[in-house]
C-alpha positions as CSV (number, residue, x, y, z in Angstrom):
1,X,92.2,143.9,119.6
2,X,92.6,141.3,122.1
3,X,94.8,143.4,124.7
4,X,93.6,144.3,128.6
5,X,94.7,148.0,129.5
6,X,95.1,149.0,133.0
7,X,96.4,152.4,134.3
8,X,97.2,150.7,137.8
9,X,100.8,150.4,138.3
10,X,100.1,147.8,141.3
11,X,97.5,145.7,139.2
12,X,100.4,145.5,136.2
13,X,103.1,144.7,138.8
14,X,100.8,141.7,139.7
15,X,100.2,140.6,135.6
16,X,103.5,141.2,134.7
17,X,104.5,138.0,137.5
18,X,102.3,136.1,135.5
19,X,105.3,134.3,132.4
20,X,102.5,133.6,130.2
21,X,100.9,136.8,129.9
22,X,102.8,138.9,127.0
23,X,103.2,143.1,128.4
24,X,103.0,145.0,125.4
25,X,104.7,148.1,127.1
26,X,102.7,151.1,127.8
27,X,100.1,153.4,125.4
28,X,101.9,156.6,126.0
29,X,99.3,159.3,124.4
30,X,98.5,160.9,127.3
31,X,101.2,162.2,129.7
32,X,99.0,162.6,132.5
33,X,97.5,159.0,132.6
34,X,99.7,156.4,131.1
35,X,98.2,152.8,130.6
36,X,100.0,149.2,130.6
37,X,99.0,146.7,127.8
38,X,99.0,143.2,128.6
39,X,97.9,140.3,125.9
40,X,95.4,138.1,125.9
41,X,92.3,140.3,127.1
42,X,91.0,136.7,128.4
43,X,93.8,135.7,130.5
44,X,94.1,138.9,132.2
45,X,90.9,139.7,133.1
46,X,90.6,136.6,135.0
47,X,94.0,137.4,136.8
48,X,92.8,141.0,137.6
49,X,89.6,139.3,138.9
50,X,91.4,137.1,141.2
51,X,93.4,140.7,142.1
52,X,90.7,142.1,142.9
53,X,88.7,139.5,145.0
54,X,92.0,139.3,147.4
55,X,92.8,135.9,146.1
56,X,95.7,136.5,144.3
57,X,99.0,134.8,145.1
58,X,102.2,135.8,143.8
59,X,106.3,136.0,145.1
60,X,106.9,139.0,146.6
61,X,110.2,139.5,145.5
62,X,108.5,139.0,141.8
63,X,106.2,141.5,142.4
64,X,108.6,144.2,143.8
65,X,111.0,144.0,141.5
66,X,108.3,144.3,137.7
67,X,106.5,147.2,140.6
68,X,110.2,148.9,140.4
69,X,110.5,148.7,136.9
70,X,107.5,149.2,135.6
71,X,107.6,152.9,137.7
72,X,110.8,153.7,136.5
73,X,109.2,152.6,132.4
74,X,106.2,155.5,133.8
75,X,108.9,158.1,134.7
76,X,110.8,157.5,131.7
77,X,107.8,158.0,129.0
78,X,106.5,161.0,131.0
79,X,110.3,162.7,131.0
80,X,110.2,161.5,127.2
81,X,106.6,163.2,126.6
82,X,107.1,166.3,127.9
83,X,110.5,166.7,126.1
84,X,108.8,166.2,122.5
């Protein structure tokens, strides 16, 4: 499967600024450790990379605004979960 996981709510705020990288919503088999799926593997590695290296430039605004959501998409699958 050509997907990138991450579990790092910061790392997926950052990919999800990116409009040509496809999130794929969240793997939700775990409760306790909930991951973020992002399409294509290639494309995101090499943004995580530039993440990681402290090269990474992004709006702010962008950036707070998919961290806000993508916590509240956390909270909501973990409230869903642990209903079931």
């Amino acid at each position: 499967m050509n997907t990138y996981r991450t579990n790092s709510l910061p790392l997926a705020s950052y990919l999800s600024c990116n409009k040509e990288l496809k999130f794929n919503g969240v793997d939700k088999k775990d409760v306790n450790k909930i991951y973020f799926i992002f399409e294509t593997r290639e494309m995101a590695q090499d943004l995580a990379d530039l993440y990681f290296s402290g090269k990474a430039v992004v709006d702010p605004l962008e950036l707070f605004k998919n961290y806000r959501a993508l916590k509240d998409l956390v909270f909501e699958t973990k409230r869903n979960l642990r209903g079931q």
